[in-house]
DRENTINU-538380 format. One record per residue (C-alpha): x, y, z; residue number from 1; chain. Coordinates in steps of 0.25 Angstrom, whole numbers. Example, Ala and Ser with C-alpha at 12.3 -4.5 7.8 and 13.67 -1.06 7.14 Angstrom:
REM residues 2
<px = 49 py = -18 pz = 31 k = 1 c = A>
<px = 55 py = -4 pz = 29 k = 2 c = A>
//
This chain:
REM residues 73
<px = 528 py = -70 pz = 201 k = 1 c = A>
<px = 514 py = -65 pz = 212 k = 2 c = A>
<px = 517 py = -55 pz = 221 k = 3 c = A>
<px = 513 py = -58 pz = 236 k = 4 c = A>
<px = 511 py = -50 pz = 247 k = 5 c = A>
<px = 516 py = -53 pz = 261 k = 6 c = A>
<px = 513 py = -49 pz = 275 k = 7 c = A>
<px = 524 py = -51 pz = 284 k = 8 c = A>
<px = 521 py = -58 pz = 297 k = 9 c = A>
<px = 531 py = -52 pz = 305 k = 10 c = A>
<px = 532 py = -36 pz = 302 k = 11 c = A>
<px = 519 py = -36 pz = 293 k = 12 c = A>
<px = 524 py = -31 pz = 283 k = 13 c = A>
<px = 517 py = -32 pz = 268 k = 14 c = A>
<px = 526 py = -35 pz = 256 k = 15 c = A>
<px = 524 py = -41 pz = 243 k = 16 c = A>
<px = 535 py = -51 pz = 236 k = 17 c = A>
<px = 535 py = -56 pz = 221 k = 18 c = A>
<px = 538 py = -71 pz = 224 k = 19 c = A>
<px = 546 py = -79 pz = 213 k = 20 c = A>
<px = 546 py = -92 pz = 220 k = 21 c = A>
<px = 536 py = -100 pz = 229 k = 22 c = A>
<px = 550 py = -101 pz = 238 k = 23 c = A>
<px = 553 py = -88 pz = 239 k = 24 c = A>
<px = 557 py = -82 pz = 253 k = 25 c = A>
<px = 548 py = -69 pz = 257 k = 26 c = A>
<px = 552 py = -63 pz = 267 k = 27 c = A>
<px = 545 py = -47 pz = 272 k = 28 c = A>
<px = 554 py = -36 pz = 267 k = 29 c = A>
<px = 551 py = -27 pz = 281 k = 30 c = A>
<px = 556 py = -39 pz = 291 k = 31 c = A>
<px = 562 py = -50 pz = 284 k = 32 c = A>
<px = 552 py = -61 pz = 289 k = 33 c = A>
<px = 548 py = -74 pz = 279 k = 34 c = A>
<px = 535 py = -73 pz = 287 k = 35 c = A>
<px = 523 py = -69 pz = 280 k = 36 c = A>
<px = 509 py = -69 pz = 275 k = 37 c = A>
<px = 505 py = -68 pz = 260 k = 38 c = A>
<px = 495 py = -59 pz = 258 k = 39 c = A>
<px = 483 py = -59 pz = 247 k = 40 c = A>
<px = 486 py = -50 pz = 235 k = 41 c = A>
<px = 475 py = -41 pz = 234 k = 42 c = A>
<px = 473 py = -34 pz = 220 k = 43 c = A>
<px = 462 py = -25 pz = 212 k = 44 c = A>
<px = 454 py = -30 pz = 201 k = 45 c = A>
<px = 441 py = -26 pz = 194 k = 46 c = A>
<px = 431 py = -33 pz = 202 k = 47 c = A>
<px = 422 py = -36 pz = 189 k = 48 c = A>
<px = 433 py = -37 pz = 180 k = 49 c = A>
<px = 434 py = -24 pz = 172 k = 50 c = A>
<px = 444 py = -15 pz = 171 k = 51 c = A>
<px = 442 py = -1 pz = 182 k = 52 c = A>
<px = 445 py = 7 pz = 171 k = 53 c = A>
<px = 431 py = 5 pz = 163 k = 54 c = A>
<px = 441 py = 7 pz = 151 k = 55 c = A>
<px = 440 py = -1 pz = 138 k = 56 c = A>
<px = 452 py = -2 pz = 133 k = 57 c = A>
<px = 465 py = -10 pz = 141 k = 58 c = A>
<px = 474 py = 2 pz = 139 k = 59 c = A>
<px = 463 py = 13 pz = 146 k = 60 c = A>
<px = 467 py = 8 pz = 160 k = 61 c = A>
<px = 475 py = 19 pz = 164 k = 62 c = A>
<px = 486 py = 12 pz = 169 k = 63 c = A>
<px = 501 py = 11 pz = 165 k = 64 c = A>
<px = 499 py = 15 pz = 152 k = 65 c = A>
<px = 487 py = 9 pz = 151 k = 66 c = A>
<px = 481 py = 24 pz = 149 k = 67 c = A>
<px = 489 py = 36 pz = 153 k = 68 c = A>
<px = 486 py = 36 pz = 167 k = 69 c = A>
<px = 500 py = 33 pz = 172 k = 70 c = A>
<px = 507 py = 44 pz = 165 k = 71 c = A>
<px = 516 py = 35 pz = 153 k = 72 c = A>
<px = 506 py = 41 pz = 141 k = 73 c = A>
//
């Protein structure tokens, strides 16, 4: 189920919307209008493929208990 991001052509308005099926109405939760434009998702990745941490092992990221950073250990 891919996420997409909208922009409304009426208000402007930017929202996001899990879509479940190719036929599903969208409509923007500000003005209640079906026009709009699908945006590019942008995300962050490494740009030479390895992890920002410099760590070694999988569970050093310092993520969600991925090394005590968030407070859970």
């Amino acid at each position: 189920m891919p996420i997409y991001e909208y922009v409304c052509n009426d208000c402007g308005e930017r929202y996001e919307r899990i879509v479940m099926r190719q036929d599903q109405a969208i409509t923007c939760p500000k003005c209640d209008s079906t026009k709009h434009t699908l945006q590019l998702s942008v995300f962050a990745a490494p740009a030479n493929g390895t992890k920002a941490n410099g760590g070694s092992s999988p569970m050093s990221g310092g993520g969600c208990c991925g090394g005590g950073a968030c407070g859970c250990h």
